[in-house]
C-alpha atoms as one frame of an Amber mdcrd trajectory, in Angstrom:
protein
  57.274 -17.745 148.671  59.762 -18.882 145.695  62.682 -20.889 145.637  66.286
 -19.068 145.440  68.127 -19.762 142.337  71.111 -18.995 140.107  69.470 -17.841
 137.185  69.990 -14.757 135.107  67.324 -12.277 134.760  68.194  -9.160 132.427
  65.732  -6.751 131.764  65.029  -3.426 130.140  62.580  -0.215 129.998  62.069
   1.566 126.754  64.853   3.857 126.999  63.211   7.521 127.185  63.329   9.699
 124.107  64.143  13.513 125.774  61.226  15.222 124.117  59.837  16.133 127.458
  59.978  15.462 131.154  58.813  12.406 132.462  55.760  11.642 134.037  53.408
   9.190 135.323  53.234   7.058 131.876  57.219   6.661 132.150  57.084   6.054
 135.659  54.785   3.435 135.102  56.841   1.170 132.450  59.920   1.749 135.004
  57.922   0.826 138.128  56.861  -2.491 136.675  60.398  -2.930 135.547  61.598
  -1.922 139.461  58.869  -4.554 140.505  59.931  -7.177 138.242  63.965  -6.951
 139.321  63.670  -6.866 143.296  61.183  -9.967 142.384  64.009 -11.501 140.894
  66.870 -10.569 142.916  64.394 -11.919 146.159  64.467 -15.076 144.472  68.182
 -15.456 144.071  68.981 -14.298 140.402  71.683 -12.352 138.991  69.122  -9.650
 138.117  69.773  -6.894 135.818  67.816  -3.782 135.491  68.156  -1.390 132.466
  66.797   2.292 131.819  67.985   5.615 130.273  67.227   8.502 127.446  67.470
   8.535 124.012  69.253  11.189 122.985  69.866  11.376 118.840  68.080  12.529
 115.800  66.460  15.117 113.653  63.784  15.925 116.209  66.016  16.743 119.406
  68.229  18.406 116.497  65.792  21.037 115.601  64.525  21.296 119.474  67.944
  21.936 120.384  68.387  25.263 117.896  64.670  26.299 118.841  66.265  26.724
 122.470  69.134  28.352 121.111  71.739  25.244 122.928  73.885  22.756 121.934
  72.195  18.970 121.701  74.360  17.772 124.120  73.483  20.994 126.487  69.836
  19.864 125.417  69.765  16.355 125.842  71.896  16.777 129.506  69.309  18.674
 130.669  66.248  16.606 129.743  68.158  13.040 130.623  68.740  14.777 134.071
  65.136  15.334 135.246  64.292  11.607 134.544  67.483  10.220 136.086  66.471
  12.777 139.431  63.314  11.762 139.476  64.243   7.919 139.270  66.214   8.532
 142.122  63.545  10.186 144.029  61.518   7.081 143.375  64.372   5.180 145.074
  64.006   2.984 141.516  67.038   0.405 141.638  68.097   0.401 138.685  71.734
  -1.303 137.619  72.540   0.931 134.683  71.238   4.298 133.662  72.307   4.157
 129.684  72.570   7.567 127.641  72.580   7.312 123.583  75.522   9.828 123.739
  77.581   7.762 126.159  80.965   6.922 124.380  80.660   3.058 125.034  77.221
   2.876 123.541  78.427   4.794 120.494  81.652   2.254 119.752  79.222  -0.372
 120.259  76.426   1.112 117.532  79.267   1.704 115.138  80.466  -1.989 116.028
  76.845  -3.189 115.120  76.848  -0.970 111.713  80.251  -2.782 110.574  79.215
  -6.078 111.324  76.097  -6.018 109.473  77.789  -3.631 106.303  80.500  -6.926
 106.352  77.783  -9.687 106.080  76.175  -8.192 103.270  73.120  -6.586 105.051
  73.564  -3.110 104.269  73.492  -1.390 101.271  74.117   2.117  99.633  71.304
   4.244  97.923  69.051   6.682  98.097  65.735   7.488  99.612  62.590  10.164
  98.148  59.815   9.730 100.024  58.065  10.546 103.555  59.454  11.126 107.019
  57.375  11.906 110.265  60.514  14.188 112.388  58.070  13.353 115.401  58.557
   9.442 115.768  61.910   9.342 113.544  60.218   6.850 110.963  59.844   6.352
 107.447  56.148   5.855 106.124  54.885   4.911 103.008  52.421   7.822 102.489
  51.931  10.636 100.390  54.099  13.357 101.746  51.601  16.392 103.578  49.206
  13.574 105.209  49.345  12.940 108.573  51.265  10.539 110.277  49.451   7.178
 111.037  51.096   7.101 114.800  51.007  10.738 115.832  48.785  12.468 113.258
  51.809  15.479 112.475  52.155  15.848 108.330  55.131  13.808 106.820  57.821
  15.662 105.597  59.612  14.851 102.054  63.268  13.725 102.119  65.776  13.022
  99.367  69.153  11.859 100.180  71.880   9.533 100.495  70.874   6.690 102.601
  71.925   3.065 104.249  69.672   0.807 103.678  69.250  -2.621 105.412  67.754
  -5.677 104.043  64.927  -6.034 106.130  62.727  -7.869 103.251  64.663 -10.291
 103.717  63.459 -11.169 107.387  59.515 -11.339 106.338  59.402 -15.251 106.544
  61.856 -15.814 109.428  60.313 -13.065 111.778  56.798 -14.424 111.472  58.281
 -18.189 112.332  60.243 -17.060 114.911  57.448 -15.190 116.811  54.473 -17.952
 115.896  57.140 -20.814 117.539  57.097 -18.133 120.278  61.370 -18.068 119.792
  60.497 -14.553 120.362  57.329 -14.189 122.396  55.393 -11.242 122.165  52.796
 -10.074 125.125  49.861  -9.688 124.881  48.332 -11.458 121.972  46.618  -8.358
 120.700  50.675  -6.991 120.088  51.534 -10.046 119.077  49.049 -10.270 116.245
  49.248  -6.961 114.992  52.695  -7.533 114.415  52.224 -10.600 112.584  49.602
  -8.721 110.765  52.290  -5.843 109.790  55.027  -8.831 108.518  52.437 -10.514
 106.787  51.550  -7.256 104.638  55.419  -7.223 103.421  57.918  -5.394 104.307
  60.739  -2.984 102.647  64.500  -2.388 103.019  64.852  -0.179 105.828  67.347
   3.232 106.100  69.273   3.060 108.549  71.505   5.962 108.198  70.813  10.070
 107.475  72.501  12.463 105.918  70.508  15.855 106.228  71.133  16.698 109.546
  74.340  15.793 111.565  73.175  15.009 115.245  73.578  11.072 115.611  76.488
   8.647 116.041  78.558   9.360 112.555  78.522   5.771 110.500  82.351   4.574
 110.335  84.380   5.705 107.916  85.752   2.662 107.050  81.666   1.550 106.387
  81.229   5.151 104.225  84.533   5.218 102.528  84.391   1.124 101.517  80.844
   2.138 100.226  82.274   5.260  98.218  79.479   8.126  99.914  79.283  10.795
  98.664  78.048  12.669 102.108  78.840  12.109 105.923  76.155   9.844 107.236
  74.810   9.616 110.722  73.603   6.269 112.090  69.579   5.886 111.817  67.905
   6.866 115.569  66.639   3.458 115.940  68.768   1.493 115.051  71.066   3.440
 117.419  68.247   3.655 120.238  67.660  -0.091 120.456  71.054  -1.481 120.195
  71.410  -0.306 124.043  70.114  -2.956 124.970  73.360  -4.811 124.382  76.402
  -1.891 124.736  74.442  -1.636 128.034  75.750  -4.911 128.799  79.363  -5.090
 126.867  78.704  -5.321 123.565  81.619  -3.409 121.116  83.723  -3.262 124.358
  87.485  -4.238 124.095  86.954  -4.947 127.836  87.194  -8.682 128.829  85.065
  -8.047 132.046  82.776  -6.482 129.641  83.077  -8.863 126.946  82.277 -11.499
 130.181  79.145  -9.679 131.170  78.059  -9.341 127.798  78.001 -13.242 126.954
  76.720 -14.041 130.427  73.760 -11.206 130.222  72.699 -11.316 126.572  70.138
 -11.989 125.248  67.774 -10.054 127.631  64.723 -11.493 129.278  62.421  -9.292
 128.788  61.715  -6.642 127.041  59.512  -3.761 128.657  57.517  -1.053 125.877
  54.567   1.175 124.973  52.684  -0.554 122.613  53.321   2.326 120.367  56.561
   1.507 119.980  56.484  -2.618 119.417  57.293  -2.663 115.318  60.384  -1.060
 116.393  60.862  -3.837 119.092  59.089  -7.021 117.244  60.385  -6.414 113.505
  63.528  -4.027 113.387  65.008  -5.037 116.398  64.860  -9.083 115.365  65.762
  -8.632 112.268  69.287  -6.526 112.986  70.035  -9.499 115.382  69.442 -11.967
 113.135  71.611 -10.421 110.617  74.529  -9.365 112.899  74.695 -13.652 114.001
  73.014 -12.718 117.637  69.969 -14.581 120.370  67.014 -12.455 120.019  65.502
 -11.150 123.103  63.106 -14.078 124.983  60.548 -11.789 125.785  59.062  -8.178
 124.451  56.047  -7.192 126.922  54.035  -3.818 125.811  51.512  -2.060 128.177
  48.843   0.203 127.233  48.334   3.498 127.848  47.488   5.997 130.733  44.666
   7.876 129.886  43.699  11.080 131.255  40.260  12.881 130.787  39.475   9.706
 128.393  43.117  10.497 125.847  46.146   9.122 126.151  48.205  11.470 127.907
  50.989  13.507 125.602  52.552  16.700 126.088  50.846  17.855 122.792  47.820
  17.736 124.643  48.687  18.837 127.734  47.421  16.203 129.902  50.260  15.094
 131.407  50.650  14.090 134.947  54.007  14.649 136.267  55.186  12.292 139.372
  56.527  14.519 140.905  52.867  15.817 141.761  52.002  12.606 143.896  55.378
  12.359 145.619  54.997  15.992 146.634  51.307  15.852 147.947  51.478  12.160
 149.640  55.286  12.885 151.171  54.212  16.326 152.089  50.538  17.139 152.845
  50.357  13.303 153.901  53.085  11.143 155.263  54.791  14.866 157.026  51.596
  15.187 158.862  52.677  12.038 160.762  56.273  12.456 160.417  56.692  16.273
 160.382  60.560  15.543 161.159  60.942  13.040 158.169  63.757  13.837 155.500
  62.715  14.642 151.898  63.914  11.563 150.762  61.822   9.694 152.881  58.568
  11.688 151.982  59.219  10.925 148.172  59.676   7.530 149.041  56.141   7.185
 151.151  54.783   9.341 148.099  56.578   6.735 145.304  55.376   3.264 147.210
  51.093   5.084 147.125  51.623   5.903 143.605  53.705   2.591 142.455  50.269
   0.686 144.607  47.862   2.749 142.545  49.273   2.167 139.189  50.101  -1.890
 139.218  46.565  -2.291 141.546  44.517  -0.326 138.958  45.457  -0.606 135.562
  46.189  -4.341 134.315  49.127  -4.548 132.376  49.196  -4.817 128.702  45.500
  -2.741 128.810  44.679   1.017 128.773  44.222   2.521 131.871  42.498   5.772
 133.295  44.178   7.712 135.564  42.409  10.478 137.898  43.781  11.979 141.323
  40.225  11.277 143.062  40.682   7.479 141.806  44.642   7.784 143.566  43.007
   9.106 146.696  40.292   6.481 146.513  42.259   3.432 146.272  45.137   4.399
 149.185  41.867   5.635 151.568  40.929   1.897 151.114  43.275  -0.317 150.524
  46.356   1.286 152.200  45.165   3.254 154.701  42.049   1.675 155.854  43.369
  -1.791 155.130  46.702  -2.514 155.524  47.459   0.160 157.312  44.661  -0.716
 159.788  45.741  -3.831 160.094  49.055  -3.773 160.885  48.075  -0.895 163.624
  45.288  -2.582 165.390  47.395  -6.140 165.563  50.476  -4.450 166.806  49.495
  -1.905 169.429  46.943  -4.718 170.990  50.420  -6.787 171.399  51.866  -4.061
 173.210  49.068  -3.367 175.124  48.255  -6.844 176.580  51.795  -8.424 176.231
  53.926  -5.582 176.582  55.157  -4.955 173.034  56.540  -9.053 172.904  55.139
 -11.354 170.429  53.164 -13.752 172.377  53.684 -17.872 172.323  50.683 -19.389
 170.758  48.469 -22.538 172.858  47.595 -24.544 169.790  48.754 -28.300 168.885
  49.132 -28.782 165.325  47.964 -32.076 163.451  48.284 -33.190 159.898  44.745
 -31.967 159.329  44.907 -28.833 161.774  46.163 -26.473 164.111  43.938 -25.940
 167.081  43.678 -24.974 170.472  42.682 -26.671 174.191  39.431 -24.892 173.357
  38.667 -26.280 170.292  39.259 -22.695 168.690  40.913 -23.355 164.777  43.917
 -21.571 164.758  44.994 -22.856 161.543  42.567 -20.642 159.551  45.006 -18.065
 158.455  47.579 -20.758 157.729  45.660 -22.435 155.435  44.930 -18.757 154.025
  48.171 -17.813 153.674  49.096 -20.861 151.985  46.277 -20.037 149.621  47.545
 -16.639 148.963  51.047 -18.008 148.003  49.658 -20.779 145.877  47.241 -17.717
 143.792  50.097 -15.735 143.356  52.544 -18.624 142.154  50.424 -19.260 139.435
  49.944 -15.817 138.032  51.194 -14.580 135.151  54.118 -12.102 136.862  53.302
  -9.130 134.905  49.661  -9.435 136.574  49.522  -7.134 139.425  46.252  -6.427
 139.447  45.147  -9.724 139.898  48.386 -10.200 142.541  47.234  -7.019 144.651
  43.618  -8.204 144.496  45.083 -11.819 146.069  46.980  -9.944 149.010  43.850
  -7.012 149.820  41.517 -10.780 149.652  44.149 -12.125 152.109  43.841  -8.815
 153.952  40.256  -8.835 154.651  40.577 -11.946 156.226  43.029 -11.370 158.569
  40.312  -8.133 159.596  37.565 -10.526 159.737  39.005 -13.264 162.216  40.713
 -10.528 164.453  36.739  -9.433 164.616  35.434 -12.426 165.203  37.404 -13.379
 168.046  37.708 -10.256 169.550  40.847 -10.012 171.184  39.983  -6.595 172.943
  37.052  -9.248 174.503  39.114 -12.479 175.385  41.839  -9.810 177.424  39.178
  -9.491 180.144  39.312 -12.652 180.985  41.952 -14.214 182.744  40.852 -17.919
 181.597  41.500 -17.250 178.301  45.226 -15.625 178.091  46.355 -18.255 176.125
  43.653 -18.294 173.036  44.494 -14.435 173.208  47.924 -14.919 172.777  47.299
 -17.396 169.924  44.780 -14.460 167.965  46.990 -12.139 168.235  49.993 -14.186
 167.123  48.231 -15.460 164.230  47.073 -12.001 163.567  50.697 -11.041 163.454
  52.258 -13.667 161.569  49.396 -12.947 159.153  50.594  -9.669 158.810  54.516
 -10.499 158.241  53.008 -12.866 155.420  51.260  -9.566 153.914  54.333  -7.238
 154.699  56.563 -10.044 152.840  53.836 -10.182 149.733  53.876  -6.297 149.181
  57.617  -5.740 149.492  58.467  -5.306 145.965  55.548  -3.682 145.287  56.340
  -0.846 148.720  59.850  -0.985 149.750  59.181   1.767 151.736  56.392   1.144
 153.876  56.783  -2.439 154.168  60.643  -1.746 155.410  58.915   0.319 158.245
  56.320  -2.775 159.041  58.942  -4.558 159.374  60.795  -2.760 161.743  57.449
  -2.571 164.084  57.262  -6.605 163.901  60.768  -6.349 165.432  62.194  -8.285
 162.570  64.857  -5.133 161.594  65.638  -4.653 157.805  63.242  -6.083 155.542
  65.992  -5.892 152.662  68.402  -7.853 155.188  65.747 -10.231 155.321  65.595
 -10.337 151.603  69.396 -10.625 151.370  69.334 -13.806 153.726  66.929 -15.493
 152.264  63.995 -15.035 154.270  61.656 -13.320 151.876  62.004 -16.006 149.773
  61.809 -18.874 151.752  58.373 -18.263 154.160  56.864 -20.737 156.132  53.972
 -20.588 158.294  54.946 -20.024 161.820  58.064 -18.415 161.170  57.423 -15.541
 163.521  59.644 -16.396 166.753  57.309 -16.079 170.512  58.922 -13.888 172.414
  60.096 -11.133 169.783  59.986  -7.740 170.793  58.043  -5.114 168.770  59.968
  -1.769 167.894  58.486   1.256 168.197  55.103   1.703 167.010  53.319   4.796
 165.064  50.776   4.536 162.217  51.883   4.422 158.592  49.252   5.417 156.585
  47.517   8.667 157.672  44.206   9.033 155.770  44.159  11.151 153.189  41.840
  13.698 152.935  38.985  14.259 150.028  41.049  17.309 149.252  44.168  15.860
 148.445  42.522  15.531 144.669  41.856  19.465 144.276  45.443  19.991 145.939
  47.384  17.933 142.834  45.206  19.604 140.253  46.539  22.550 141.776  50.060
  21.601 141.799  49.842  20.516 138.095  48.637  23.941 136.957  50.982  26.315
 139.222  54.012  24.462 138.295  57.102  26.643 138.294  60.091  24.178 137.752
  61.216  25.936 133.811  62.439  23.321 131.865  64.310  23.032 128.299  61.863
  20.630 126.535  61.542  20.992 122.462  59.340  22.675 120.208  58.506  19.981
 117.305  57.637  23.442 114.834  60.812  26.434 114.294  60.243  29.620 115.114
  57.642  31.748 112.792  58.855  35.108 111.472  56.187  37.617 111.736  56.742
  40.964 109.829  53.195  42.124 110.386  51.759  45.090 112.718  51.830  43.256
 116.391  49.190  42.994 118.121  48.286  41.642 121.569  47.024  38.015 122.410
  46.100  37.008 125.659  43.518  35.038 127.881  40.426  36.117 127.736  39.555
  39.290 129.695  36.747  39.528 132.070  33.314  39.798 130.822  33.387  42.742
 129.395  30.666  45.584 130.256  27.359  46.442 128.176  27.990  49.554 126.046
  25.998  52.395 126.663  23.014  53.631 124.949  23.509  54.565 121.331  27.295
  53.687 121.576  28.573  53.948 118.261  29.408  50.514 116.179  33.207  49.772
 116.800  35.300  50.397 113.960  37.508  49.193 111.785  41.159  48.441 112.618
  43.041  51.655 111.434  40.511  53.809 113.133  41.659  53.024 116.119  42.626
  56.509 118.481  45.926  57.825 118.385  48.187  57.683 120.879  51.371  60.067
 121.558  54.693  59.045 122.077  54.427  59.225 125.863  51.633  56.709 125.666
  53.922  54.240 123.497  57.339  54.383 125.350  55.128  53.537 128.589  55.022
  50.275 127.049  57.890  47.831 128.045  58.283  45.344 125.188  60.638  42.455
 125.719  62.379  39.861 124.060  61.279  36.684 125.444  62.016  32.847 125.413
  59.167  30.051 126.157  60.118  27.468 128.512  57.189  25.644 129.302  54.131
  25.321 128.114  50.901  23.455 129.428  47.245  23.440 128.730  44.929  24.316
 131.842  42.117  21.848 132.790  38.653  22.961 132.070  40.340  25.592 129.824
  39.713  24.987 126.390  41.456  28.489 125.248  44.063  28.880 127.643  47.686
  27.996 127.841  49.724  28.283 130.341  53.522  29.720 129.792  56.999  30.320
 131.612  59.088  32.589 129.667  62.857  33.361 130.521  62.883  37.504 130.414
  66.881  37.450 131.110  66.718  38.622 134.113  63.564  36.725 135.488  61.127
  33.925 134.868  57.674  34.657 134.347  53.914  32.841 134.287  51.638  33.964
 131.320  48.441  33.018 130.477  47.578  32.971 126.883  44.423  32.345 124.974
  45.976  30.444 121.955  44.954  27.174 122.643  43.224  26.874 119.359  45.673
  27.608 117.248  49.074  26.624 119.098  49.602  23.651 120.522  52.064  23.461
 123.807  55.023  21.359 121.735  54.927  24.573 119.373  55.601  26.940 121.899
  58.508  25.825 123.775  61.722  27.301 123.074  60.371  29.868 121.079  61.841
  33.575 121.502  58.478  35.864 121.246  57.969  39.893 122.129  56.201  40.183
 125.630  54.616  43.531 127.326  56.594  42.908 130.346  54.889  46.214 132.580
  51.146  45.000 132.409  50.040  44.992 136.318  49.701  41.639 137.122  45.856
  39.656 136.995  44.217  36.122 138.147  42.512  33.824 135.579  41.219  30.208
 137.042  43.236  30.571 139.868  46.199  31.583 138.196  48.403  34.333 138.091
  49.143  36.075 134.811  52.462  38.158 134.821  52.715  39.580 130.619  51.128
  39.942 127.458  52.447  37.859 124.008  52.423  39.714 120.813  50.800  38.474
 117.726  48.974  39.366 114.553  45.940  38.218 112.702  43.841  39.211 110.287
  40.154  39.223 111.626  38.955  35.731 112.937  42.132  34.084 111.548  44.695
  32.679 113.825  47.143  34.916 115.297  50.985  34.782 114.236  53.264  35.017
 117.268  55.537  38.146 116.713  59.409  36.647 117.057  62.691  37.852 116.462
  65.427  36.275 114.846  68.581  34.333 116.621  71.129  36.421 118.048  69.300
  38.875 119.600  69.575  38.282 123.510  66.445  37.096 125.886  65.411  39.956
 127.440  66.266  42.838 125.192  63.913  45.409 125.509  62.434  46.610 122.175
  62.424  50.686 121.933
């Protein structure tokens, strides 16, 4: 299919800022990255796959003290779940980076120096707007809302760094129009030509407000004569992984090798949310520090759930996790009830990495929704590959006893045919067709790629039905132009298996284990992945052991990941973007709304107002268990416009609540928040779900209700008498 070679290929995902826990919009960035590197390693390359988490600045900070831990406690905990779920996903990568790794952090404070020394940086000081959510400076009034994430800009004043990046206007827009530093697709590409063409401003690169960042050196703060201890700006400190990953700022010569023989990177994989920070900052450091720009910076679009992009603000985030769990256990251990966890996340990771890169073309939005996931692997997976591959393999070991059969044909420079007259070159040619489509794609077009192979697939269905092989093994007379369908069939589907590898390690490993060929990644190693040829299916090989691959999935599967997305119990350390509210006000309760309630009788009296409620004695109130409590996670519910659902920590156990403060609180503002909870309500079911508690809040009538909290120090679960 491609030619081995002894290039370099290094490329990189965004690394992952540890806001939240990853899901499918992460996954899908670092499957096309997985995609793109066994590509490259099949074709011979020294290949070079990089992800991680972003772990510094104001943001994580503040998240940090709203959970009441230490950053690093904070960002360990967060960088964790992605790194476990990336290995889950059997994702191959080469290096998982971490912002607070020590090597990165010589190397940032390597890359500060260097540019302080040729002039590029600059003391002073900065009054204006700062949106805490994306870590950027924005020329706005302070109190408006951010023009990426919509959250009000916050005023700073302090001591900054500044770099010279108006002095990169002219030579960033060359660059990128001679395509020194190309920029896919074109709609990224000209939106950042559009942003350097409105001018730009020096740039701070440094902070000294809040201390949670690699410190700038003190040779760099102490030459400059600051006045305060400065911290190194998050993204200039984020994006220069992309080299310590690789050796740069190491004393190392190994390093220092890998460095010059990896740098500059390939390519460049990012949200498009996040390209001005790729396609203008980025450049423009590395053309001041003296080093190659990047040759490639690809963005993709978005995954968009019920029609918005998904975010954990909204609370329409699907987590991975959910598809590995239903396709490895509800679908691939029906087949396999003895299979390892490991393997069902990896039958689980190969449907989902098909559905992404076969549905949503890259660089374009893209609409997720579980009945579309079922959809495409009941089609294209199930009932065709999967059928494929079963049909042409058990009718081998039913009429030639599980041995690949030698083909009657004579092949001619124009054809292949047989005694008959039957063309047995058809799937040749169509293979060869297949290879020659998928050669000339763009490599980041999967869609179009996966379209060329299901083509290729249909086929392969359609001649095994027109020549009936079930039909020709009834007759005696024509063993041999069975033996040639069948081997044709089968060499058509080692062509198919060979096609999807990168794309399903998994399954296609198993394929090729049936086709009797062994290891599909020894064949990869060897060389035989990359150099197919027609044919190249030896007569005589014997199948191993045959079972199907792809059990259907049934219509339910849909309802059954909805499910798992709103009854998830895994509590997590995620941050709260708002601190903590004091409340000194008279609590009251807030919670989901209660059943409808019952007509009032006849001539009930009007209800009245708020201190004329009945009085209670103190044997009613001590009944009440009220405890201090600390939000873990919190979701919105689908169809639920006023609910939220929570997981508090209680001290001594975790609970589910569901809340009716959707319109007022969003979920970011809830986590890590310590609250007062009535712990002894009896338990009730709302949509499904069970709720365990009751928050505490107060509000004036028809205003929006102020959570009760409590201030630091006091220990989760302290009951309240």
């Amino acid at each position: 299919m491609s030619n081995a070679s002894s290039n370099k290929f290094y490329l990189t995902t965004p690394i992952y800022y540890v806001n939240a826990r990853p899901h499918i919009g992460h996954a899908y960035t670092t499957i096309v990255a997985d995609v793109l590197a066994r590509r490259h390693r099949l074709a011979g390359d020294e290949t070079f796959f990089l992800t991680g988490t972003d772990e510094h600045g104001q943001k994580i900070e503040r998240s940090a003290a709203a959970a009441g831990v230490p950053p690093q406690q904070f960002t360990d905990q967060v960088s964790a779940q992605f790194r476990t779920l990336w290995e889950r996903m059997g994702l191959t990568y080469d290096r998982y980076i971490r912002t607070t790794d020590e090597d990165h952090k010589r190397g940032v404070q390597k890359l500060f120096t260097t540019l302080y020394e040729r002039g590029q940086i600059y003391l002073s000081t900065y009054t204006g707007a700062y949106c805490v959510s994306d870590e950027a400076f924005v020329d706005l009034p302070v109190g408006t809302p951010c023009p990426d994430c919509g959250r009000a800009l916050e005023q700073v004043t302090e001591e900054n760094f500044f770099f010279k990046l108006s002095a990169y206007e002219a030579r960033l827009i060359d660059a990128i129009e001679r395509n020194e530093l190309l920029i896919e697709p074109s709609t990224a590409r000209n939106e950042v030509l559009s942003f350097l063409r409105g001018g730009l401003k020096d740039l701070s690169i440094s902070r000294s407000s809040f201390t949670w960042g690699i410190p700038v050196p003190d040779a760099v703060q102490q030459h400059a004569q600051a006045t305060q201890k400065h911290v190194v700006y998050v993204w200039l400190d984020a994006l220069t992984n992309y080299m310590t990953a690789v050796g740069y700022g190491s004393e190392d010569p190994a390093e220092q090798a890998k460095f010059e023989r990896l740098w500059p990177a390939d390519l460049h994989l990012v949200g498009k949310e996040i390209t001005r920070f790729h396609c203008v900052y980025w450049p423009a450091f590395l053309m001041a520090a003296g080093l190659p720009l990047p040759r490639r910076i690809s963005a993709n679009g978005w995954l968009l759930f019920d029609n918005a992009k998904m975010s954990k603000s909204r609370g329409n985030v699907v987590r991975s996790e959910t598809i590995l769990n239903a396709f490895g256990n509800e679908v691939w251990a029906r087949q396999y009830p003895e299979a390892s966890a490991a393997e069902r996340d990896l039958f689980g990771a190969d449907v989902l990495r098909y559905y992404l890169l076969r549905e949503i073309p890259f660089g374009q939005d893209g609409s997720f929704t579980f009945d579309a996931l079922v959809t495409r692997y009941n089609a294209d997976l199930a009932n065709g590959y999967g059928n494929l591959v079963s049909r042409t393999l058990s009718m081998i070991e039913k009429f030639f006893d599980g041995v690949v059969p030698t083909p009657v044909y004579e092949e001619t420079a124009e054809s292949t045919v047989t005694p008959d007259g039957f063309d047995a070159g058809l799937l040749g040619r169509a293979s060869t067709g297949m290879t020659s489509s998928l050669s000339a794609l763009n490599e980041t077009d999967f869609a179009t790629q996966l379209a060329e192979i299901a083509a290729f697939i249909t086929v392969t269905d359609g001649f095994l039905t027109a020549n009936a092989p079930w039909k020709l093994a009834k007759d005696p007379e024509k063993r041999g132009r069975l033996a040639t369908v069948l081997y044709v069939a089968a060499e058509a589907v080692r062509w198919t298996t060979a096609a999807l590898y990168t794309v399903c390690p998994f399954v296609t490993d198993r394929v090729w284990q049936q086709l009797g060929l062994g290891s599909i990644e020894d064949s990869r190693r060897n060389g035989e992945l990359a150099n197919m040829h027609w044919a190249g299916l030896e007569p005589g090989t014997k199948l191993g052991a045959l079972s199907p691959l792809f059990p259907r999935a049934e219509k339910t599967l849909a309802d059954s990941m909805v499910d798992m997305e709103n009854e998830k119990n895994t509590p997590e350390l995620t941050p709260a973007s708002v601190a903590p509210e004091s409340a000194n006000t008279t609590p009251v309760a807030v919670d989901a709304p209660a059943a409808e309630p019952a007509s009032p009788a006849p001539d009930a009296a009007p209800a009245g107002p708020a201190d004329s409620s009945p009085e209670i004695t103190i044997d009613d109130f001590v009944k009440v268990e009220l405890r201090i409590a600390q939000v873990l996670v919190a979701e919105r519910i689908p169809k639920a416009d006023k609910l939220l659902r929570l997981e508090v920590d209680l001290g001594f156990e975790k609970r589910q609540i569901l809340s009716g403060i959707a319109e007022w609180y969003t979920p970011e503002e809830l986590i890590g928040r310590r609250i007062l909870v009535i712990t002894n309500l009896a338990p009730r079911k709302m949509r499904g779900l069970e709720s365990h508690g009751m928050l505490l809040a107060a509000s004036e009538e028809g205003g929006k209700p102020f959570l009760a909290t409590v201030p630091e120090g006091v220990p989760v679960g302290t009951r309240l008498k």
